[in-house]
SEMAR-76454 format. One line per field, with one value per residue (C-alpha): residue in three letters; x, y, z. Coordinates in steps of 0.001 Angstrom, whole numbers, padded with zeros to 6 digits. Layout:
N
rest	(ALA,...)
xx	(X,...)
yy	(Y,...)
zz	(Z,...)
END
This chain:
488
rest	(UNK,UNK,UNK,UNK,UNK,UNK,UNK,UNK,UNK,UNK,UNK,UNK,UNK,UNK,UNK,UNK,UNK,UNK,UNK,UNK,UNK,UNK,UNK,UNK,UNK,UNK,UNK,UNK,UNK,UNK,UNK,UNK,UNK,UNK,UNK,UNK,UNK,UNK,UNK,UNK,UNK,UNK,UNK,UNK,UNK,UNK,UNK,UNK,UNK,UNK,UNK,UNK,UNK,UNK,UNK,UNK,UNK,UNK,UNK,UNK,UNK,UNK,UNK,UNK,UNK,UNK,UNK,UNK,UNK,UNK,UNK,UNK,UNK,UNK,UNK,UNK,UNK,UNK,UNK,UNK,UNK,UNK,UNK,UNK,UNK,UNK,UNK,UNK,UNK,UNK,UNK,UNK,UNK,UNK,UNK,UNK,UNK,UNK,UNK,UNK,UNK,UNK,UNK,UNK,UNK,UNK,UNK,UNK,UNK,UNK,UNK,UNK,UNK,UNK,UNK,UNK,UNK,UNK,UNK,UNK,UNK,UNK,UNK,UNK,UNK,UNK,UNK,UNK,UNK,UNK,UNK,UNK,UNK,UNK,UNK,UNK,UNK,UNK,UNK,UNK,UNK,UNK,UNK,UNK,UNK,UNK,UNK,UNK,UNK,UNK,UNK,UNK,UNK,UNK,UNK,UNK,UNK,UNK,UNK,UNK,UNK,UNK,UNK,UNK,UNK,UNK,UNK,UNK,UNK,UNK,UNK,UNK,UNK,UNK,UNK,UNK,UNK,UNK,UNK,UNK,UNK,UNK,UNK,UNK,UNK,UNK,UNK,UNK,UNK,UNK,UNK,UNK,UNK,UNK,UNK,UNK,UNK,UNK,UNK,UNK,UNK,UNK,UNK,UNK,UNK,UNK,UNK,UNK,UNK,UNK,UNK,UNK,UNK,UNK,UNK,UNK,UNK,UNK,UNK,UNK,UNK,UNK,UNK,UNK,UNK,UNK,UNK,UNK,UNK,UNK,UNK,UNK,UNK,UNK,UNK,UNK,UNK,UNK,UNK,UNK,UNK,UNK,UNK,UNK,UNK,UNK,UNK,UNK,UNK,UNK,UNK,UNK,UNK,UNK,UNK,UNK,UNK,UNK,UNK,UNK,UNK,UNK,UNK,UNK,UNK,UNK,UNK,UNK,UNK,UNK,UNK,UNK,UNK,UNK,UNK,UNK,UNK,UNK,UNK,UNK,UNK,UNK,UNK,UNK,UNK,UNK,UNK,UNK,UNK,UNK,UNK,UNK,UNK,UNK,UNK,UNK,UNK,UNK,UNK,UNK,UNK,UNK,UNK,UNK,UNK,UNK,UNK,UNK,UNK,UNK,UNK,UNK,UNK,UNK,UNK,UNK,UNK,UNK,UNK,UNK,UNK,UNK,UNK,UNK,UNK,UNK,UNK,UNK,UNK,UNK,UNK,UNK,UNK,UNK,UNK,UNK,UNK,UNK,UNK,UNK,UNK,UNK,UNK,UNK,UNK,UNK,UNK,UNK,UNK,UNK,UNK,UNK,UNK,UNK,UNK,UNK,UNK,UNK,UNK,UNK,UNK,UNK,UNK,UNK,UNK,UNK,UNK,UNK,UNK,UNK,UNK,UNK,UNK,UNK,UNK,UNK,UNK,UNK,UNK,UNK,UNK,UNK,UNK,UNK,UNK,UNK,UNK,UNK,UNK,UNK,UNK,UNK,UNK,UNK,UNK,UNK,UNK,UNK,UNK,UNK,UNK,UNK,UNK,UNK,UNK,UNK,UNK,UNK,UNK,UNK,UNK,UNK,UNK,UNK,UNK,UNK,UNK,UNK,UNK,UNK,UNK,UNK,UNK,UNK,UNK,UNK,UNK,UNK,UNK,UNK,UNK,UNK,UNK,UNK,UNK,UNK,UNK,UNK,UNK,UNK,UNK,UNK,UNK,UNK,UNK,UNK,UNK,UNK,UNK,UNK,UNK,UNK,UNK,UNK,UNK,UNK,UNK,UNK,UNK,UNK,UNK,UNK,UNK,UNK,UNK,UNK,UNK,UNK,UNK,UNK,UNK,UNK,UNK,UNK,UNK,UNK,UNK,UNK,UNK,UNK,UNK,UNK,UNK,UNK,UNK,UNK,UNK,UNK)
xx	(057493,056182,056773,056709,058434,059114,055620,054922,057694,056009,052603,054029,055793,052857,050379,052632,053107,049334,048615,051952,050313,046512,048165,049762,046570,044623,042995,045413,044275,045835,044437,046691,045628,042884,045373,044968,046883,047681,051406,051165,054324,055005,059012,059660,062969,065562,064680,060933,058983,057249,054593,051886,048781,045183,042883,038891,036339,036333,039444,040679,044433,046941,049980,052716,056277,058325,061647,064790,065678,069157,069094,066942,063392,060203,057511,054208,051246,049029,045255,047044,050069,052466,056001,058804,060727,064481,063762,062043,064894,067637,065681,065414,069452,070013,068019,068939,068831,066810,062962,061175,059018,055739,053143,050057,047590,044581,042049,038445,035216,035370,039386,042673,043427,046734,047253,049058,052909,053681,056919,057775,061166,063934,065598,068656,067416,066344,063448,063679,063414,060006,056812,055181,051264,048298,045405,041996,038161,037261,034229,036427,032791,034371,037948,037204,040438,043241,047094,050424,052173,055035,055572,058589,059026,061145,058617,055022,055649,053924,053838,052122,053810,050657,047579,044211,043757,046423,045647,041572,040083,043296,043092,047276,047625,050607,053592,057049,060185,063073,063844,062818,065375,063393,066060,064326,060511,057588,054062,050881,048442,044614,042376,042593,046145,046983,050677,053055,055803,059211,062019,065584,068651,067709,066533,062140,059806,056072,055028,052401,052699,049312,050047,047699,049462,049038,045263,045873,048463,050985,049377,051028,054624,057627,061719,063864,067413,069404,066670,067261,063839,060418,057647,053686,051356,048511,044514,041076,039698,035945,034326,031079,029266,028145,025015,026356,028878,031604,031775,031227,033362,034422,037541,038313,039846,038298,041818,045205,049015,052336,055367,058457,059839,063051,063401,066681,065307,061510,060573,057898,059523,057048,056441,053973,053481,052706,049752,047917,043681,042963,044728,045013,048541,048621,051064,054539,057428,061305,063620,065926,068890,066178,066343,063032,059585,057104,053562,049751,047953,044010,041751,040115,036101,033406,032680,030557,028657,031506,033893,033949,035344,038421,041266,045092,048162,051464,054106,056968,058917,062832,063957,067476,068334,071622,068992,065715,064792,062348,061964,060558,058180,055655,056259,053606,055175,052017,048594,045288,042672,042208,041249,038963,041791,043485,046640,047547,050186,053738,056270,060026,062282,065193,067636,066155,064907,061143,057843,054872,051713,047728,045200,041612,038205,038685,039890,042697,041002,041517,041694,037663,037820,037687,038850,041971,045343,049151,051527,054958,056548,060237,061720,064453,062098,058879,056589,054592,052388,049882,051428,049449,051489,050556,046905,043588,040094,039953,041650,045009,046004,049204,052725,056195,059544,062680,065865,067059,064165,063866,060544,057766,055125,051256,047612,044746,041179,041544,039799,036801,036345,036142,039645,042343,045694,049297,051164,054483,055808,059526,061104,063780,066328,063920,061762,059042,057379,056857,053112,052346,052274,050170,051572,052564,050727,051374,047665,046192,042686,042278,043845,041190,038457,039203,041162,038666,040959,042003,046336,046870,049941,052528,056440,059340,061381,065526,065449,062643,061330,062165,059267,058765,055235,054525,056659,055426,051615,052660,054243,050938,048559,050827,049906,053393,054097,056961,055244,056905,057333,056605,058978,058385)
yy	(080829,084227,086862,089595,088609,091756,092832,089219,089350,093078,092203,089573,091878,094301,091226,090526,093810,094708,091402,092673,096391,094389,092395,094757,096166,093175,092627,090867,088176,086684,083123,080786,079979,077085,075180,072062,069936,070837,071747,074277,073656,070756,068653,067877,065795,067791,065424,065515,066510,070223,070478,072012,072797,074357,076794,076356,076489,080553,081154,083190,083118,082462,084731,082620,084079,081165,082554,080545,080651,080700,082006,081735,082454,081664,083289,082232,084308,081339,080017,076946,076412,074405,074833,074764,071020,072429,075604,073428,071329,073831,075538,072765,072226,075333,075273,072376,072491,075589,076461,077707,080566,081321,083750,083405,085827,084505,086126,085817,087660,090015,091356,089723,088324,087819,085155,084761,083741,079926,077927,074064,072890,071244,068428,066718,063313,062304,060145,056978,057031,055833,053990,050841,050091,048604,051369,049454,050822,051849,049216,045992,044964,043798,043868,046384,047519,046826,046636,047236,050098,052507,056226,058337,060503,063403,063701,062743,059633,056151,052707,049721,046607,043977,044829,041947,043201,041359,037554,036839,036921,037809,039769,040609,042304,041518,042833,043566,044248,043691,046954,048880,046703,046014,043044,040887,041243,039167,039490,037147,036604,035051,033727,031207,031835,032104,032007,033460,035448,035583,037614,037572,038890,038526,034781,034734,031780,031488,029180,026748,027897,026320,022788,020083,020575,024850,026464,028383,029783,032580,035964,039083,038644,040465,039359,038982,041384,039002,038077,033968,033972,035651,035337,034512,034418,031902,033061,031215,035069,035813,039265,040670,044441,046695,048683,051920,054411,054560,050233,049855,046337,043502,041223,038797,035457,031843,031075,032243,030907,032284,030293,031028,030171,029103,030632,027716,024658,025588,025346,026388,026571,026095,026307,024634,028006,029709,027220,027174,026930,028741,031921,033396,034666,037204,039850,038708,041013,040525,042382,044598,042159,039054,037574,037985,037641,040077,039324,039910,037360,037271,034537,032733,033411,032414,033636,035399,036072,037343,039120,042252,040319,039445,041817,041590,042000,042780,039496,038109,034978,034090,033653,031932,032722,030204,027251,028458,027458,029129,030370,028196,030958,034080,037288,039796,042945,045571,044092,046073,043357,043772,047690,047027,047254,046025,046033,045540,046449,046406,047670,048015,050636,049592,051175,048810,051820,051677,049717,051686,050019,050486,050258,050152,048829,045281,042891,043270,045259,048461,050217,050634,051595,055284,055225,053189,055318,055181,054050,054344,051835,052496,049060,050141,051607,049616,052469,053139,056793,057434,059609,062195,064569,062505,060754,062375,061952,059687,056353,055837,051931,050352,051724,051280,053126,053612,052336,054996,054877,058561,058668,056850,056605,055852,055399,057509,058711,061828,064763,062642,059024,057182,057818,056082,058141,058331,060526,061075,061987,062410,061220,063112,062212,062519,060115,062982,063364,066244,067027,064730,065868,063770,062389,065208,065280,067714,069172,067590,069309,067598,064646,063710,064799,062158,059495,056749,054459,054030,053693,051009,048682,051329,050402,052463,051038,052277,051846,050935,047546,045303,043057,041901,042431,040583,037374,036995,037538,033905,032404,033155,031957,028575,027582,026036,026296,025425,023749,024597,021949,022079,021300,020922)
zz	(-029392,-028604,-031361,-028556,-025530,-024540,-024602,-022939,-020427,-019480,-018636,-016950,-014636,-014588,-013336,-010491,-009767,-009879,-007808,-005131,-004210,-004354,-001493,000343,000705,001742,005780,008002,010040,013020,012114,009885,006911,005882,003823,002727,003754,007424,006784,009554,011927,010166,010744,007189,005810,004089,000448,000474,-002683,-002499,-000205,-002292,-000813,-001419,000171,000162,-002725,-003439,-003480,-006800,-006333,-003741,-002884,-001182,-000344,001412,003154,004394,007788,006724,003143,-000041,-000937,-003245,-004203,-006142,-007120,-008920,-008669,-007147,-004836,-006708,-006514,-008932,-007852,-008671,-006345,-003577,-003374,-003448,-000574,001523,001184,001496,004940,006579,010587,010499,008969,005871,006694,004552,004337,002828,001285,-000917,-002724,-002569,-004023,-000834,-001567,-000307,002854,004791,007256,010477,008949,009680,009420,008433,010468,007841,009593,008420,009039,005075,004556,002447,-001252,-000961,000269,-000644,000595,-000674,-002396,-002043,-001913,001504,001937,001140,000392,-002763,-004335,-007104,-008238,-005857,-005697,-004381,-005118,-004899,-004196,-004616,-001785,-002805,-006116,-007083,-009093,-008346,-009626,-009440,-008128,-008616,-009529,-009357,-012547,-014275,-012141,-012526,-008515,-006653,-003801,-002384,001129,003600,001838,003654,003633,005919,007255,004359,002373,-000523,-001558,000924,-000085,000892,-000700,000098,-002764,-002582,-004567,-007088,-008113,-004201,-003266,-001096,-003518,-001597,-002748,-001218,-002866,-006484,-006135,-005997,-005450,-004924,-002379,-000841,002771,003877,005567,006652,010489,009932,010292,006650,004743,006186,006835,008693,008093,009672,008301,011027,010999,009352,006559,007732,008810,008301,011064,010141,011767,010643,010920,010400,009615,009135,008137,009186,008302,011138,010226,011799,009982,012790,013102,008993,008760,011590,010792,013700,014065,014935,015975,015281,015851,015440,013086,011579,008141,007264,003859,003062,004187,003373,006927,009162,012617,015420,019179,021158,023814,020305,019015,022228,021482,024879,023204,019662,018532,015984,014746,015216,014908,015717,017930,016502,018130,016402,019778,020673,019205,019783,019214,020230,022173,023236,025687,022977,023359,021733,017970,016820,020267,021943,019345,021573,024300,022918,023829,023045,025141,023966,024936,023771,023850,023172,019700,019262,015441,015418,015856,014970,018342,020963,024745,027276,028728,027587,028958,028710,028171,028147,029744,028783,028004,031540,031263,028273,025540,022870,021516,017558,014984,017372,015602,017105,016306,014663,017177,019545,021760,021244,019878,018933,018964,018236,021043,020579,022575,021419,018583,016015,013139,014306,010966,011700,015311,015244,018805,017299,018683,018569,021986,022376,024572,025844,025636,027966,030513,030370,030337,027960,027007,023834,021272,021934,019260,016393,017552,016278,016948,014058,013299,013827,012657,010857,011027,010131,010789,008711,008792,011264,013295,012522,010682,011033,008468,009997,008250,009500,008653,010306,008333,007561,009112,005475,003626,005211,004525,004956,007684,008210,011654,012706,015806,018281,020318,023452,021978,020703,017764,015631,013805,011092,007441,004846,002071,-000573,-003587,-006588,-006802,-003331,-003986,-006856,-005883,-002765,-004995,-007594,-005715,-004199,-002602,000915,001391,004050,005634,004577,004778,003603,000962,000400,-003271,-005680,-005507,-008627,-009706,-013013,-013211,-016280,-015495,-012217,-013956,-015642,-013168,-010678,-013849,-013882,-010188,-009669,-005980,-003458,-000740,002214,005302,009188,011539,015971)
END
């Protein structure tokens, strides 16, 4: 305790004071200022955690002053912008439906500088309690140190779900959820140990879904609405290394189906218009009514001489959920292979309304195509646009909404081609969407500078997710496996 906090609490006062009449003196530009992250003009959710920022190497201290629209008010004078949590949230409640207006002065060797005032709109529409997503070295050269984990979004704190560090050789990629319910979970695990973990309402298994009638074991899943069925598809997969920075890795498919598993009877359910060898299925996703099955579908071509040829169109076929049974017919919903595109990722709203979708040059892994962007589709209309708000010059790749199909949260490697990151963009009535934000973090300089992983296949999640990391660790080790079925 200080023996002299009145003395203390004085040059406290005189410091800010000092630093108050050093700023009111300081040059006035009319540029905003070179914060990091771009929060500039930002949407942001009424429960999200503060959204600190940084300015550039050289920068002595920072003089923010944030102002409700409505009412209320902060103000920091700090070497770094971090705000107090209990006065960040009672801003943003206290500002809901309107904006937070800051102003920014920072200090460098040459005197104080204040920038052009900026706001951040405070929309009603809360964001999920968190997100869950894989954090993996940018090469994938090699596994390194990998897992699945999960973020609080209205603070800073993260998780692990599974790490490879705790199951020798296993590599885990394909986790979802079933409409960001995380009481219907599904998680696919390679290597040695390899299974498929399934979750649903409390009751978890690990399963064999690789069949002798099946090309491998379930990949990209996606739960249909009532979470009586889960949709795979099923991939011979191969990876190859460009030499050249912007191409650095190629994943592409041999051949490729689409199924559906009957999580009660331990069933894949199959059609024959989805195992066709003149095409290769990928990337199934329900309906929001689970009546129909979106997925991607290519001419199968030659591998590897003609891996740039191959180009994916959005279709879809009938899904009957009361008998697991299929449509008699494809429809092709959005054609581009035919305008030297591809299509990858689809991902319906949940209101039914829309489908956003990736579209790159060719192939499926567009997480590497730096020409890789985001399209909305209007289910009700048919047309379809890029999303021009949110896409950058950079790679724009997997995506996922939430529950209200308010938010959506995307990966990109915008702001320097080799970090894959996650973006936050919310949706309005009109179907536009407002300037993504990245992923808060408490000290973000920092944070880049010592974080070497890449964040990719983000979902939202209502509630945390409940694994028992340590149990599941032995039940993976014990290689006891329910081998699922196929039935035509």
């Amino acid at each position: 305790m200080n023996k002299y906090p009145n003395i203390y609490l004085l040059a406290v006062a005189l410091l800010v004071a000092s630093c108050s009449h050093a700023v009111k003196e300081a040059s006035v530009v009319n540029d905003y200022p070179p914060i990091y992250p771009d929060y500039v003009g930002v949407t942001i959710p009424c429960n999200i955690a503060p959204m600190n920022f940084s300015l550039p190497e050289g920068t002595k201290r920072v003089d923010v002053t944030v102002e409700g629209g409505r009412q209320g008010a902060l103000h920091l004078n700090e070497k770094e912008v971090i705000f107090p949590m209990e006065a960040w949230q009672e801003l943003l409640a206290e500002n809901i439906g309107d904006s937070l207006h800051f102003t920014v002065s920072a200090k460098t060797d040459q005197g104080w500088t204040t920038y052009r005032p900026f706001a951040m709109a405070v929309t009603g529409d809360s964001i999920p309690y968190g997100v869950a997503y894989r954090k993996i070295a940018p090469g994938y050269e090699v596994y390194s140190h990998m897992g699945i984990y999960e973020r609080s979004l209205s603070d800073y704190d993260e998780r692990p779900l599974l790490e490879n560090t705790q199951v020798p050789g296993m590599c885990m990629n394909c986790h979802a959820l079933n409409r960001t319910n995380p009481a219907q979970f599904s998680l696919h695990i390679r290597g040695k140990h390899g299974a498929t973990l399934m979750q649903r309402n409390g009751r978890r298994e690990l399963l064999n879904t690789k069949t002798d009638s099946t090309l491998s074991a379930c990949v990209y899943p996606y739960w249909h609405p009532s979470g009586n069925y889960i949709a795979y598809s099923v991939n011979n997969t191969r990876q190859s290394f460009h030499t050249v920075r912007e191409e650095r890795i190629e994943v592409f498919d041999l051949a490729s189906d689409v199924v559906v598993y009957h999580p009660e009877s331990h069933t894949l359910l199959r059609s024959p218009l989805l195992q066709r060898k003149e095409s290769f299925e990928t990337f199934p996703v329900f309906s929001a009514d689970g009546r129909r099955l979106f997925f991607c579908s290519a001419e199968a071509k030659e591998i590897p001489s003609e891996y740039k040829e191959i180009r994916y169109d959005l279709c879809a076929i009938d899904f009957d959920p009361s008998t697991g049974t299929f449509g008699q017919q494809v429809d092709t919903l959005v054609k581009v292979s035919t305008q030297g595109r591809s299509i990858s990722f689809p991902r319906p709203s949940y209101d039914g309304r829309y489908l956003v979708y990736t579209q790159s040059y060719y192939g499926n892994f567009s997480i590497w195509h730096k020409e890789a962007d985001l399209w909305l589709l209007d289910l009700e209309s048919g047309t379809t646009r890029p999303l021009n708000e949110i896409n950058s010059d950079d790679t724009e790749s997997f995506h996922n909404w939430s529950a209200d199909s308010r938010w959506m949260v995307f990966s990109s490697r915008r702001g320097g081609g080799l970090y894959t990151r996650l973006y936050f963009t919310h949706r309005n009535e009109g179907g536009t969407f407002s300037k993504p934000f990245q992923l808060p973090q408490r000290r973000p300089w920092n944070y880049e500078d010592e974080n070497l992983y890449s964040y990719n296949v983000p979902d939202f999640t209502q509630q945390p997710i409940r694994i028992r990391r340590r149990s599941l660790e032995k039940k993976l080790m014990s290689d006891k496996r329910v081998q699922i079925e196929v039935r035509d």
